[in-house]
N, C-alpha and C positions, 0 to 999 in steps of 0.2 A: 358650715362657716362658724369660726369662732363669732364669740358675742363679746361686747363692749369693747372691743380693739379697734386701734386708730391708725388707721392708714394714710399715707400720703404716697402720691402718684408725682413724679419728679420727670418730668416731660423735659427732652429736649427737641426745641422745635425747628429745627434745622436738620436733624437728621435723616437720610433717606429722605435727601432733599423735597421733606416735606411731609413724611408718612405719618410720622406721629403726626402730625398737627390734623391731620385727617383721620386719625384714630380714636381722639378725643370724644367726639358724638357716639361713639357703640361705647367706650368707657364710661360715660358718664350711663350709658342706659345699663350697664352691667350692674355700675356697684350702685345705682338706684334697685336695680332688679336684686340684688343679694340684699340689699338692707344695711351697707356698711357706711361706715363714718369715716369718710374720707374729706382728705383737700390735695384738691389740682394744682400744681405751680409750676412756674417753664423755666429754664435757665435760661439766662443771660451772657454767659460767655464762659471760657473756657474755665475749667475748678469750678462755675457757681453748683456743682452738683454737686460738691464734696461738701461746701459749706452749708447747702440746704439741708444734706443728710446729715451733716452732726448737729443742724439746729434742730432737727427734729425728733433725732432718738433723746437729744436734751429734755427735748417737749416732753417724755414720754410715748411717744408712739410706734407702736409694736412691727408694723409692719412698713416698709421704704422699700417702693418700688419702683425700677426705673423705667421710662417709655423711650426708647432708643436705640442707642445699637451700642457694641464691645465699649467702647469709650465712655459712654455714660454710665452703664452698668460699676463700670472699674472706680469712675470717680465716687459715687453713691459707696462703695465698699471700703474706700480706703478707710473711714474714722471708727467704723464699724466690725472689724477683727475679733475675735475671740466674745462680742457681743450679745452671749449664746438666749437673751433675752428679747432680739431684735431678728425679725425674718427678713431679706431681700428677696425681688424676683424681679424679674423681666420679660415685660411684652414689646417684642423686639417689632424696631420700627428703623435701622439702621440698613446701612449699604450690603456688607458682605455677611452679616447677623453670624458670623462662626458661633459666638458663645454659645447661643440660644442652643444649639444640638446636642449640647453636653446634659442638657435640662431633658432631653426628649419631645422638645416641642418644634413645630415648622418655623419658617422662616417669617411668615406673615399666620393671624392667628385666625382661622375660621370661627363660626359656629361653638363648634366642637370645644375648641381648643379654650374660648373663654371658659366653658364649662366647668373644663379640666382645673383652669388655674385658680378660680375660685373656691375648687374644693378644696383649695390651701395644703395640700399635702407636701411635706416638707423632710428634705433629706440636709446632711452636715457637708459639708465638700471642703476641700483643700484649699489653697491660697498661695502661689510663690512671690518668690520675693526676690529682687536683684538690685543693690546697691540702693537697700532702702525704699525701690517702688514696689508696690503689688504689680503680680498679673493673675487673673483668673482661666484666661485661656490660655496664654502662651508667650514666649519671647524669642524674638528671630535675631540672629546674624549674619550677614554675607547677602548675597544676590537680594534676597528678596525686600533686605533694609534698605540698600544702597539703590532701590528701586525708590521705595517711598521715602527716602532721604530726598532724592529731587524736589519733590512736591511742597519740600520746605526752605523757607528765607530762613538765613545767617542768623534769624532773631529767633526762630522755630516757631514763626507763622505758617498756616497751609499758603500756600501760590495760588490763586484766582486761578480758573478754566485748566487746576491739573488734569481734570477729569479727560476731558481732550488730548492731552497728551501720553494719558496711564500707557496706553498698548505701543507706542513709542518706546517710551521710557523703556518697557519691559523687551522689547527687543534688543533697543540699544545698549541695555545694561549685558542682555545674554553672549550680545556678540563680544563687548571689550572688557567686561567684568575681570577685576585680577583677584586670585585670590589672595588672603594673606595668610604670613604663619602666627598660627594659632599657637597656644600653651593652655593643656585643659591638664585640671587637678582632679580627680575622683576620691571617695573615701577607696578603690582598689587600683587606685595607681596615679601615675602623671601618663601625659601623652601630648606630642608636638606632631603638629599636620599643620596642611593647609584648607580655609575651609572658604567653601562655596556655597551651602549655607548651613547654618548652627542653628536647631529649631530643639528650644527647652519649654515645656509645655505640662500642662494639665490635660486639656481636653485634647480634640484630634483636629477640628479643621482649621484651613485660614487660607484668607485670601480669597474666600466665597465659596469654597469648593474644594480646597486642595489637603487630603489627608495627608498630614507631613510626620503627623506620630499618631498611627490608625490604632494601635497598642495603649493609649493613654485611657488610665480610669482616674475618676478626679474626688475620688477620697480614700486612694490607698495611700497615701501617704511618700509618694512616690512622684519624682519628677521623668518624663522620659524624653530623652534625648536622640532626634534623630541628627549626624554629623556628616553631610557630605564632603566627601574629599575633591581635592582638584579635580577636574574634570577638561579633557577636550571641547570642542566646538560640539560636534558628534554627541561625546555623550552626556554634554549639556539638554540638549534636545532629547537624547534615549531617558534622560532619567526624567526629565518633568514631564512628558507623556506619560508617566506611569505612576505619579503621585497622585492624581482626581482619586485613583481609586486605593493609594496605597501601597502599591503594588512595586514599590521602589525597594523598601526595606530588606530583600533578599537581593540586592544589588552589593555588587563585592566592594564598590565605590563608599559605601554606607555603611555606618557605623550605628546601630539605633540600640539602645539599650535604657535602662530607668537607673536612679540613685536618688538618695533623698538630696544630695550636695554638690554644688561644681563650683571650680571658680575656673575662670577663663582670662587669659591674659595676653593683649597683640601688641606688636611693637609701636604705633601709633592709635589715635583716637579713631573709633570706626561706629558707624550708626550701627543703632539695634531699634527694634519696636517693640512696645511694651502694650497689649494688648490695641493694635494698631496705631498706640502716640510711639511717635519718632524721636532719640536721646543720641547721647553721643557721650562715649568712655573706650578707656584704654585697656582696663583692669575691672571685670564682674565678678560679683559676687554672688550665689544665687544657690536660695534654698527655698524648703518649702514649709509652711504652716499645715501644720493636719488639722483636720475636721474645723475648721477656722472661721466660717460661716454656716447659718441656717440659710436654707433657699428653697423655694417652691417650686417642683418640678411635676412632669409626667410620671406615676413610676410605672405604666401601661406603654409609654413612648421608647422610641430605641434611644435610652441616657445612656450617659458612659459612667455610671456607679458600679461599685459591685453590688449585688445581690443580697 
């Protein structure tokens, strides 16, 4: 453990309806047990984690770490870019926890796992960026937006008791989902399809479970794109049984490849999700920053760095 460093723990306590707020008692026994100078604070509402984190590397304090899940992590990073003086990490306390696997560590943190995170061991990772937002893990289009597009009011509030309705939602989207025609730029070409879903990303999972680019390492400096094309009823069903594990990518349907650049353009406005927050554009832009953060990982655990 570094000495004289100033940490802050940036809790949000609604996520995983409730996990961080229950994870606070072993937190506080932890960084009593390392010796570290920390402060505890919770957010309040949606951004207050962006503003707690640039008040803080203001402070001086070395290290800003988030208790939550994909959402909270992304806001604590936005102010903090290229900040090669300030470390983030995260002790994931969220729903689907995808980010946390790119770092090497579980979904929820044993024993073990604090151990690990305290020995501060720190790698540089990548950062994308699409019309101006970061994502760390990934950005979707098609099926799986217009899934969590539901879950949102005309204001881009969440909806009360989505939760109740997700495996709904996720059906009724499979059966009448249209796709649209898409216009993708590359630095080696243009290309017009129709897509069903457009998954540009860093790490590999989302959606709790589902490797949709199992190929992504998250500091080559490389975006990787997997592009499903129109699809049947049928092979709607064929291909998501085969993404848990990956296993999509050698489908003739799919198009998966990496670039550092894409710009995408549809004839109307279409949701996308930006490390699980929900947006709405016609025309994206989307590139990636290298090594653009410091982060505390596993480097013993399965991360997706290179070597």
């Amino acid at each position: 453990m570094e000495g004289n460093k100033k940490w802050v723990f940036i809790i949000n306590p609604i996520s995983g309806t409730g996990a961080s707020k229950a994870i606070v008692p072993k937190l506080k026994e932890m960084i009593k047990k390392h010796g570290i100078d920390a402060e505890l604070v919770f957010t309040e509402s949606s951004g207050h984690a962006t503003e707690l984190s640039e008040k803080y590397a203001g402070d001086g304090f070395n290290y800003i770490i988030g208790v939550g899940g994909d959402g909270t992590l992304n806001e604590i990073a936005r102010p903090l870019i290229n900040k090669k003086d300030i470390t983030i990490g995260l002790i994931p306390a969220g729903t689907g926890n995808d980010f946390i696997q790119i770092l090497g560590f579980p979904n929820r943190f044993e024993e073990v796992d604090w151990e690990i995170f305290f020995k501060v061991q720190k790698i540089t990772m990548d950062v994308g960026l699409v019309n101006g937002k970061i994502f760390l893990n990934g950005m979707g289009l098609g099926f799986d937006a217009e899934v969590a597009a539901q879950n949102y009011t005309a204001d881009g509030k969440v909806k009360e008791g989505w939760k109740y309705r997700y495996v709904w939602q996720i059906v009724k989207t499979l059966l009448f989902f249209k796709e649209k025609r898409m216009v993708s730029i590359t630095p080696s070409g243009k290309n017009e399809t129709d897509c069903f879903i457009n998954t540009i990303a860093i790490g590999r999972r989302f959606a709790g479970g589902f490797l949709l680019t199992p190929k992504a390492i998250a500091n080559d400096g490389l975006l990787d794109v997997c592009m499903i094309k129109r699809l049947t009823l049928l092979q709607r069903f064929g291909i998501l049984l085969k993404v848990p594990k990956g296993e999509h990518i050698t489908d003739k349907k799919v198009n998966y490849y990496s670039t550092p650049a894409i710009n995408l353009e549809f004839p109307e406005k279409v949701p996308f999700h930006v490390d699980g927050e929900v947006f709405f554009s016609q025309k994206f832009d989307v590139s990636i920053l290298p090594v653009a953060l410091n982060i505390i990982y596993n480097p013993d655990g399965n991360h997706f760095f290179k070597k």
